[in-house]
ZABALO-224218 format. One record per atom (N, C-alpha, C): residue number from 1; atom name; x negated, y, z. Coordinates in Angstrom, 2 decimals, decimal comma, padded with zeros to 5 digits. Example, Ala and Ser with C-alpha at 12.3 -4.5 7.8 and 13.67 -1.06 7.14 Angstrom:
// residues 2
KETI   resi   name        px        py        pz
KETI      1      N   -013,19   -005,69    007,80
KETI      1     CA   -012,30   -004,50    007,80
KETI      1      C   -013,20   -003,30    007,80
KETI      2      N   -012,85   -002,25    007,08
KETI      2     CA   -013,67   -001,06    007,14
KETI      2      C   -012,90    000,03    007,87
// end
This chain:
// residues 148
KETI   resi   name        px        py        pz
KETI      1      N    026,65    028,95   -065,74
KETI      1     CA    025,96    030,01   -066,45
KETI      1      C    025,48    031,04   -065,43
KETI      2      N    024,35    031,66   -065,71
KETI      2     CA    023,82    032,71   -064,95
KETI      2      C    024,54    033,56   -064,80
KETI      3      N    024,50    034,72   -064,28
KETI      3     CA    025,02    036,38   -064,08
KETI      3      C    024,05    037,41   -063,88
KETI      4      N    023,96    038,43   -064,44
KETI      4     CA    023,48    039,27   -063,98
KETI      4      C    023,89    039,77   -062,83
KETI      5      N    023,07    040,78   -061,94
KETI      5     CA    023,16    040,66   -061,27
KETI      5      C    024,23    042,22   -060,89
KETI      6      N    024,99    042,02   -059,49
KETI      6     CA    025,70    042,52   -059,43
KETI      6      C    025,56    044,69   -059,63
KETI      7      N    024,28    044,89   -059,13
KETI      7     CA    023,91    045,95   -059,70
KETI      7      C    024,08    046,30   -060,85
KETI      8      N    023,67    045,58   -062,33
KETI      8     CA    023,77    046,21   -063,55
KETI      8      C    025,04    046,80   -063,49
KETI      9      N    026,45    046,37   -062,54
KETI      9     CA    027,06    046,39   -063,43
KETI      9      C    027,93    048,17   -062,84
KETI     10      N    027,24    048,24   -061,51
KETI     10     CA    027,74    049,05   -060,79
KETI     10      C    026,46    050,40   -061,36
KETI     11      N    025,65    049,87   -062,15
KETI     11     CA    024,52    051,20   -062,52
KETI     11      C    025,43    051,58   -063,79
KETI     12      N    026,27    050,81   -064,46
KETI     12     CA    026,65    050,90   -065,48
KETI     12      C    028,00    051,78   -065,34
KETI     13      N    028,87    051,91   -064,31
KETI     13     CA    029,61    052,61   -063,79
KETI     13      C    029,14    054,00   -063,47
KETI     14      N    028,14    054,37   -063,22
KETI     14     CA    027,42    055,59   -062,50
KETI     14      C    027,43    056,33   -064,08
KETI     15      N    027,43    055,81   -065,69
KETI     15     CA    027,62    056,56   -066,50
KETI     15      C    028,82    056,54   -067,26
KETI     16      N    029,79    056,46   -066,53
KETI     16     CA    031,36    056,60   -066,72
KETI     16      C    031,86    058,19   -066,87
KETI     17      N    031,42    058,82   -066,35
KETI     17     CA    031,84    060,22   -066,62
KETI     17      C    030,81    060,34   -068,30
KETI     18      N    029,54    060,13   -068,36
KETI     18     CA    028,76    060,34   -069,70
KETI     18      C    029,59    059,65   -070,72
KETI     19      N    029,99    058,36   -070,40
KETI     19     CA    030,86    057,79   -071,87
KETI     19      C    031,84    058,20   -072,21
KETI     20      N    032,64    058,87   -071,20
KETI     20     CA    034,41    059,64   -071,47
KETI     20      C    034,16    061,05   -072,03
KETI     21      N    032,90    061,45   -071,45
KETI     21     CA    032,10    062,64   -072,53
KETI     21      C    032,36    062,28   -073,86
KETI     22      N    031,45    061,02   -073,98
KETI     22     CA    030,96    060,68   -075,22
KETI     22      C    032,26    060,47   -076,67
KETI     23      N    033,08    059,70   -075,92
KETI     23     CA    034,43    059,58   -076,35
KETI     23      C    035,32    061,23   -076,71
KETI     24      N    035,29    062,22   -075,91
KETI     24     CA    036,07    063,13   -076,18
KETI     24      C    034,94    064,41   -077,36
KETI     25      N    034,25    063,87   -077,25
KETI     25     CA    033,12    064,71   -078,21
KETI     25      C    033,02    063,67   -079,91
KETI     26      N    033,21    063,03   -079,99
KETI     26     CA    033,32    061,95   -080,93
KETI     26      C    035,29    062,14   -081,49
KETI     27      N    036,01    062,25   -080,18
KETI     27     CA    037,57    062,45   -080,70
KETI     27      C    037,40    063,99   -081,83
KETI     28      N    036,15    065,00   -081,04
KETI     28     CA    036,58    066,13   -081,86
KETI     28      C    035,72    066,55   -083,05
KETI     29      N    034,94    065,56   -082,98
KETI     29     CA    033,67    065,89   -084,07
KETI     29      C    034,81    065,78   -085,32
KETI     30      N    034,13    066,46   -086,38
KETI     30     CA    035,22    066,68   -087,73
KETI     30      C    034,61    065,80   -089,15
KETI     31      N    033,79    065,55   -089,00
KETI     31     CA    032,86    065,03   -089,72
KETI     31      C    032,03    063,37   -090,09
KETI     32      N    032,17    062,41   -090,53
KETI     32     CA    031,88    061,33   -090,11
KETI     32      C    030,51    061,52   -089,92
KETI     33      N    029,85    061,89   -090,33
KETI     33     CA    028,47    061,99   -090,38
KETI     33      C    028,15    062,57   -088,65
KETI     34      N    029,50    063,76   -088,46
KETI     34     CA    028,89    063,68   -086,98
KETI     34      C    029,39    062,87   -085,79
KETI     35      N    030,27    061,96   -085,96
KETI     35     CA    031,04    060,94   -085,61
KETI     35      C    029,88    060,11   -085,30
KETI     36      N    029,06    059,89   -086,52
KETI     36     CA    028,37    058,44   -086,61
KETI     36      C    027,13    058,91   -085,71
KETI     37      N    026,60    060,20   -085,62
KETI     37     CA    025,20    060,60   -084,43
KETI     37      C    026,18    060,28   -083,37
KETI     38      N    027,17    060,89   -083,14
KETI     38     CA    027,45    061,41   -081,79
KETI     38      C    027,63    059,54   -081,13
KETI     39      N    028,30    058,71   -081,76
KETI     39     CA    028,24    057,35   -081,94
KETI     39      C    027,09    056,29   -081,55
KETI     40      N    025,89    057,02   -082,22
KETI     40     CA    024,49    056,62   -081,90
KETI     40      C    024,01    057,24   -080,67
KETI     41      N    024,33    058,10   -080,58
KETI     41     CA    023,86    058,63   -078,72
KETI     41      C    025,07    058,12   -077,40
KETI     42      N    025,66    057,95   -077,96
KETI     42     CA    026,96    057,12   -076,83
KETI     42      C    026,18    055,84   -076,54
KETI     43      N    025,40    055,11   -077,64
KETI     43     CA    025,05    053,60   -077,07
KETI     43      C    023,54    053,48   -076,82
KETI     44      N    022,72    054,50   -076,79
KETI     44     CA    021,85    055,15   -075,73
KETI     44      C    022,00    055,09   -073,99
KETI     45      N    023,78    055,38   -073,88
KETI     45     CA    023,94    055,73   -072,25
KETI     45      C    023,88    054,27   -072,03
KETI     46      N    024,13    053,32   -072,50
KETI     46     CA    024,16    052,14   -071,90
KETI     46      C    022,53    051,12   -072,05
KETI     47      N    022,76    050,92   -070,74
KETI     47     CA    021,48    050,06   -069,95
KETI     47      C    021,02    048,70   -071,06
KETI     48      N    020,17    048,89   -071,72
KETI     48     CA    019,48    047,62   -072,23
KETI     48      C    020,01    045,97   -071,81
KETI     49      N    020,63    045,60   -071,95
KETI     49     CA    020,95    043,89   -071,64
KETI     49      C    019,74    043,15   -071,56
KETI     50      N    019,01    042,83   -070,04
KETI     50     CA    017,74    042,14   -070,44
KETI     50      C    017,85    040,68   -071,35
KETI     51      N    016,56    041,00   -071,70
KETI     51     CA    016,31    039,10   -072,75
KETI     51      C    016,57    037,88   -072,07
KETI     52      N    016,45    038,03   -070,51
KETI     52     CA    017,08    036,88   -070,15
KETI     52      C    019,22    036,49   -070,13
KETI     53      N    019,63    037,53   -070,19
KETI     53     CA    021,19    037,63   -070,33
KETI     53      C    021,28    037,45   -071,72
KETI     54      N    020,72    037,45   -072,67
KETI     54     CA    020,59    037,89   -073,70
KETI     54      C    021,30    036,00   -074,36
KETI     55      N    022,21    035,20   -073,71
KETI     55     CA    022,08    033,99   -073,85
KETI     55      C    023,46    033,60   -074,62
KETI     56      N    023,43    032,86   -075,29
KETI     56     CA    024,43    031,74   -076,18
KETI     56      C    025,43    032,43   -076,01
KETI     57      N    025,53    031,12   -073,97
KETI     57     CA    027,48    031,63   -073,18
KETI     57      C    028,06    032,86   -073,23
KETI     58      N    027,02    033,87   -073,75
KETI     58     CA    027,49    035,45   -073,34
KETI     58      C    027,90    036,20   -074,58
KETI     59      N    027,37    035,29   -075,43
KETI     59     CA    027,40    035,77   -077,14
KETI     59      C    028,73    035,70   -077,79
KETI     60      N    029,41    037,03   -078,21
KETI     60     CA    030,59    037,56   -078,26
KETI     60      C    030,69    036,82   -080,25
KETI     61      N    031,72    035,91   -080,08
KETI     61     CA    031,88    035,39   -081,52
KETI     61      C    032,35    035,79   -082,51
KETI     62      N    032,20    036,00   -083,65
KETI     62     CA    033,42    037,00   -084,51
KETI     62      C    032,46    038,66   -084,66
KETI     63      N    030,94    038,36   -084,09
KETI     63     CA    030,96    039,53   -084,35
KETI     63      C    029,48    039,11   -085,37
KETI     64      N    029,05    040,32   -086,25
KETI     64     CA    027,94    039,79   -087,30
KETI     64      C    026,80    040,23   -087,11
KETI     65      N    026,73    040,98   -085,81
KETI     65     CA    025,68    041,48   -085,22
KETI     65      C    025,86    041,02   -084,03
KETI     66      N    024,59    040,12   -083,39
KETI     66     CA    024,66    040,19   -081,66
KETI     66      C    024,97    041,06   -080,76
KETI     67      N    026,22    040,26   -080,32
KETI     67     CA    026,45    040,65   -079,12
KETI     67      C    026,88    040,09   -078,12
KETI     68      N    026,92    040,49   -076,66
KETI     68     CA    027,08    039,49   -075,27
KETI     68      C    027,71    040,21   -074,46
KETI     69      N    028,68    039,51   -073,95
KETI     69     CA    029,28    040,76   -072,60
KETI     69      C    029,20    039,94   -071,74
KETI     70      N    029,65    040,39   -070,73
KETI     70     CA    029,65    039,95   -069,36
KETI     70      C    030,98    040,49   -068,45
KETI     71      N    030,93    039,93   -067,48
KETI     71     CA    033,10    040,18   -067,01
KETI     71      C    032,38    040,31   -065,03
KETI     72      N    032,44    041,14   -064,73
KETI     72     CA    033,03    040,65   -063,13
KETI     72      C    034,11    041,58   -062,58
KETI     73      N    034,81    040,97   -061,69
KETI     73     CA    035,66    041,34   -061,13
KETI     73      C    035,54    041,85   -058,82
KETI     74      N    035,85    043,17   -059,62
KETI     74     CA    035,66    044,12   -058,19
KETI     74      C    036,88    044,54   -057,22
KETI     75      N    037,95    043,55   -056,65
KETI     75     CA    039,33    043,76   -055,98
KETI     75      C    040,15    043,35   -057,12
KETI     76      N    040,91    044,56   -057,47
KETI     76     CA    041,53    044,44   -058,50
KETI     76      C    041,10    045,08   -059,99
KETI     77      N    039,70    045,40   -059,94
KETI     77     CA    039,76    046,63   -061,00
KETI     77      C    038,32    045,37   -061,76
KETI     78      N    038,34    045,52   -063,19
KETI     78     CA    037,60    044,82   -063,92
KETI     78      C    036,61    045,69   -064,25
KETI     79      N    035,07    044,95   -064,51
KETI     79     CA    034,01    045,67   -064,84
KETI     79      C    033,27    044,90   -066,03
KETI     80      N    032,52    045,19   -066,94
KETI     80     CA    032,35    044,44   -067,92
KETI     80      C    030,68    045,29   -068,29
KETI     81      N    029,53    044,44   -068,35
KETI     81     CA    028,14    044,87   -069,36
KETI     81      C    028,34    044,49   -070,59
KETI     82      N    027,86    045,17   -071,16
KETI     82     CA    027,73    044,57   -072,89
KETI     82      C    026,59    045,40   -073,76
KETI     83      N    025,86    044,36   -074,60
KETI     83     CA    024,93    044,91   -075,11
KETI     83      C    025,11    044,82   -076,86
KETI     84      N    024,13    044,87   -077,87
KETI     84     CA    024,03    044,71   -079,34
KETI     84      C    023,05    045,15   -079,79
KETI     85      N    022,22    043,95   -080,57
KETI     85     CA    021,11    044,65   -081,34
KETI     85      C    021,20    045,51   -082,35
KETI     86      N    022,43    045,84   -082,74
KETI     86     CA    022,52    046,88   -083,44
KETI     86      C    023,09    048,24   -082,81
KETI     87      N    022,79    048,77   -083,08
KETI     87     CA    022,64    050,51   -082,71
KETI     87      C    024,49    051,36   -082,65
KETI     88      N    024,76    050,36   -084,20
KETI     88     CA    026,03    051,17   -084,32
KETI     88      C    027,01    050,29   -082,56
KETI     89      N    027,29    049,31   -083,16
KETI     89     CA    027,95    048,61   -082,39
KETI     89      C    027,40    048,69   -080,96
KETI     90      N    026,04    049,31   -080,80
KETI     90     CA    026,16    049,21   -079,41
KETI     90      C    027,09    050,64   -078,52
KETI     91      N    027,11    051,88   -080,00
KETI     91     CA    027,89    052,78   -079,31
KETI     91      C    029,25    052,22   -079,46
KETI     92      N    029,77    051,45   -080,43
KETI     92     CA    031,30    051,04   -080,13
KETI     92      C    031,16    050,47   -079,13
KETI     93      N    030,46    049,57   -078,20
KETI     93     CA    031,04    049,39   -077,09
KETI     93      C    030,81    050,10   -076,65
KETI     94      N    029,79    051,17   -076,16
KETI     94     CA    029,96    052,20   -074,65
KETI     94      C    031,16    052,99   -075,07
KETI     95      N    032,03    053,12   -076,21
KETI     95     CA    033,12    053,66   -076,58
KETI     95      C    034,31    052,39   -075,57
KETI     96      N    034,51    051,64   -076,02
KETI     96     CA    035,01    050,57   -075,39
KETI     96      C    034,76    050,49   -073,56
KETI     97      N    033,40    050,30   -073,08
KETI     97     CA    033,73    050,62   -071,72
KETI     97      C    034,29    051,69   -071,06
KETI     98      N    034,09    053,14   -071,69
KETI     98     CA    034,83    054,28   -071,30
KETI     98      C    036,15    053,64   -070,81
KETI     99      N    036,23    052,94   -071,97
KETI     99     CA    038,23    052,41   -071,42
KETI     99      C    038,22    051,31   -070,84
KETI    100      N    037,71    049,91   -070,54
KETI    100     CA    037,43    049,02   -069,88
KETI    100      C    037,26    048,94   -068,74
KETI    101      N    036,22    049,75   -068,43
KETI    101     CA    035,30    049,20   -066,95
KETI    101      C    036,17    050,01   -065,40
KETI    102      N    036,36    049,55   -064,34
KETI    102     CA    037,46    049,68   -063,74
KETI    102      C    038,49    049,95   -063,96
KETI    103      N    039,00    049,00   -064,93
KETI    103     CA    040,66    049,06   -065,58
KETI    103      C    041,18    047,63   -064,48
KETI    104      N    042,59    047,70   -064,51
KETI    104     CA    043,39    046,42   -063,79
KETI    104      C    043,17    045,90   -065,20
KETI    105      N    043,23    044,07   -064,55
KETI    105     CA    043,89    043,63   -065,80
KETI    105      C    044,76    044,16   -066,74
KETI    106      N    046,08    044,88   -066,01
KETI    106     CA    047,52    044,67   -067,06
KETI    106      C    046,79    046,12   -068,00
KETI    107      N    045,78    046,66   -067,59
KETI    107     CA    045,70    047,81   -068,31
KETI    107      C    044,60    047,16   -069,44
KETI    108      N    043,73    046,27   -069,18
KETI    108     CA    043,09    045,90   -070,18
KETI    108      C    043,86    044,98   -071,64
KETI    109      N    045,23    044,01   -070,46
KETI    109     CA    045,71    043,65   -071,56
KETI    109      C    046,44    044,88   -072,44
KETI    110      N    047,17    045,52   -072,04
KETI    110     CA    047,84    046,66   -073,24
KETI    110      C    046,80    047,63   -073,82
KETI    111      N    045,41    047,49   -073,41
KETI    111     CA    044,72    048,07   -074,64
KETI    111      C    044,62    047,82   -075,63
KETI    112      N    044,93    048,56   -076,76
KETI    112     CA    044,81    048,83   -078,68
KETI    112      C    044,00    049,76   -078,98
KETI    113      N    042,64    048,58   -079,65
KETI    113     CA    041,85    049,22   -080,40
KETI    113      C    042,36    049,71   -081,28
KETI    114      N    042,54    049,00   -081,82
KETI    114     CA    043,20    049,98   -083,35
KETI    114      C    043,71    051,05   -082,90
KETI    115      N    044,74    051,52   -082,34
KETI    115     CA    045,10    052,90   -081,63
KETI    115      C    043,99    053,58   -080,99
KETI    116      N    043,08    053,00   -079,73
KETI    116     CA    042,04    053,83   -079,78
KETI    116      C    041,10    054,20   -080,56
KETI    117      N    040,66    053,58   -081,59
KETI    117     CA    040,11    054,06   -082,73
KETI    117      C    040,68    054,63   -083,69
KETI    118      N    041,77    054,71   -083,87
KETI    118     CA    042,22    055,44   -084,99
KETI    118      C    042,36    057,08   -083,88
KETI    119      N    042,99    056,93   -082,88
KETI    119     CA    042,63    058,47   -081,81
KETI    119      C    041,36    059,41   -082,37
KETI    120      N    040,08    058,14   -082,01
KETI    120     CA    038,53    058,72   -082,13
KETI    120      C    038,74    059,27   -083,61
KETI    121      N    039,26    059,12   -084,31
KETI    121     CA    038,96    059,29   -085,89
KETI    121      C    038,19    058,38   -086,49
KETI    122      N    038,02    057,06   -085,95
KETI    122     CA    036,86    056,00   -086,69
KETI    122      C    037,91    055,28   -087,49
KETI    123      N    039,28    054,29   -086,93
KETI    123     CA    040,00    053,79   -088,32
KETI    123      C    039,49    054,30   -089,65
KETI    124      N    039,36    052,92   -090,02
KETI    124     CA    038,90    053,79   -091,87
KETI    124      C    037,60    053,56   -092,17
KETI    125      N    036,72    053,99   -091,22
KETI    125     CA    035,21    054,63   -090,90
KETI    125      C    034,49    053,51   -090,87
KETI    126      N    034,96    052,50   -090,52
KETI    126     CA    034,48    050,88   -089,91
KETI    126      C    034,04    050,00   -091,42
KETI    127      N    033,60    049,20   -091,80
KETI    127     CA    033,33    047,94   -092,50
KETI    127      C    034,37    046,93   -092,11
KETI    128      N    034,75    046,34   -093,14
KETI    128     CA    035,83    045,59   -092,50
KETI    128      C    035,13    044,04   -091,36
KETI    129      N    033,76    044,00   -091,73
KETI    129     CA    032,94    042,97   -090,35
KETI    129      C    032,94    043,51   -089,30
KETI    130      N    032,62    044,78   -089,39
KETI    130     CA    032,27    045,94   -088,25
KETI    130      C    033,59    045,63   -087,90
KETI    131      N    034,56    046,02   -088,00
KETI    131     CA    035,84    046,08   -087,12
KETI    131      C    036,13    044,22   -086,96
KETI    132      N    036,16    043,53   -087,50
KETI    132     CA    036,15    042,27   -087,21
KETI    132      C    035,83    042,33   -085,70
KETI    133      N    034,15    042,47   -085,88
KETI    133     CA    033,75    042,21   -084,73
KETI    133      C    033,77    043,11   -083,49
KETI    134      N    034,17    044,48   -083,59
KETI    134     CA    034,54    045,21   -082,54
KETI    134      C    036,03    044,49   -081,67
KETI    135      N    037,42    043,79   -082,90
KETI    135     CA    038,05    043,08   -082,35
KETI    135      C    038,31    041,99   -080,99
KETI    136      N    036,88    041,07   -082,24
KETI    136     CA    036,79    039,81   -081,27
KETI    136      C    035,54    040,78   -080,14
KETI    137      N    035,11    041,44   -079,74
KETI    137     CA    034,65    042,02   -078,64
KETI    137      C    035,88    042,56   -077,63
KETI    138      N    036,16    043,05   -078,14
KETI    138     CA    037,90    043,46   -077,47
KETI    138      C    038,58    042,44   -076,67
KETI    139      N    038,79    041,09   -077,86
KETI    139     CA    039,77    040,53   -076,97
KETI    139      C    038,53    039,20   -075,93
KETI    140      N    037,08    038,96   -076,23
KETI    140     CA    036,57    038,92   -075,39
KETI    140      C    036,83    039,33   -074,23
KETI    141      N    036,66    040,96   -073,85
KETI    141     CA    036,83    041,23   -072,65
KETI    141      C    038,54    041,12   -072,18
KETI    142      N    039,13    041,46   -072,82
KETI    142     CA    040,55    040,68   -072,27
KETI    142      C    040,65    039,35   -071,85
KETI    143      N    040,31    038,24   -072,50
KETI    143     CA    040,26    037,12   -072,25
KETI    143      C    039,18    036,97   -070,49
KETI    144      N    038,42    037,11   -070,53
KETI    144     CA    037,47    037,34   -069,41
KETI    144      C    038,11    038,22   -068,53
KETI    145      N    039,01    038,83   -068,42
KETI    145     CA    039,83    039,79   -067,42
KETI    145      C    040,78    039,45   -067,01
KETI    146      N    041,90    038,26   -067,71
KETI    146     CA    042,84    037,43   -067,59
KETI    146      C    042,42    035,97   -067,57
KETI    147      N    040,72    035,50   -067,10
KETI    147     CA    040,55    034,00   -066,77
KETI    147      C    040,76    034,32   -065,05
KETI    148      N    040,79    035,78   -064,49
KETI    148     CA    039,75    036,09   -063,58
KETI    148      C    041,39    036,36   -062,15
// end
């Protein structure tokens, strides 16, 4: 299978301070309604997945909206792209890389969504597909962090 190339993934790092923003402004919003903007501008910060990545092998299963991640590994610390044609889900993941992207493995395995989302105030907030597939996105990138 192809890869993108090693840049995306290090341009995608350069907005790591914007997504831990994005995350602690979303923890304090009071409101779902402002949860769900602040949500929609979080998956703004993240870089378009070109149409050529855009492929099968990369296509995250379990979820009901497209989506694709991608895994490389930098020493010891894991880095992960991920895209979605949908809007919502594309801010759950730049919510998700905040905590992902230069994590060790052992830190990716003891990540809990469910605990980090219920933190953000989203538990609840989700569709029960929507969280389906934020799941199997989850343990995607775990699985891809522990082949590696």
């Amino acid at each position: 299978m192809s890869h993108p190339e090693t840049a995306l993934f290090h341009n995608l790092l350069q907005q790591q301070p914007r997504l831990q923003q994005a995350v602690e402004a979303i923890a304090a919003a009071r409101s779902w309604q402002d949860k769900y903007r602040l949500l929609m501008q979080a998956g703004k910060l993240l870089p378009p997945l070109p149409a050529m990545w855009q492929t099968e092998a990369a296509r995250v299963r379990g979820c009901e909206s497209a989506a694709w991640v991608y895994h490389l590994q930098s020493q010891q610390q894991h880095l992960f792209l991920a895209d979605s044609d949908a809007r919502i889900v594309k801010g759950l993941i730049a919510l998700l890389l905040s905590q992902m992207n230069n994590a060790t493995a052992a830190r990716i395995a003891e990540f809990s969504a469910e605990a980090f989302f219920q933190q953000l105030g989203l538990a609840g907030q989700l569709s029960p597909s929507r969280t389906n597939g934020l799941y199997a996105l989850v343990q995607a990138m775990k699985t891809l962090s522990d082949e590696n």
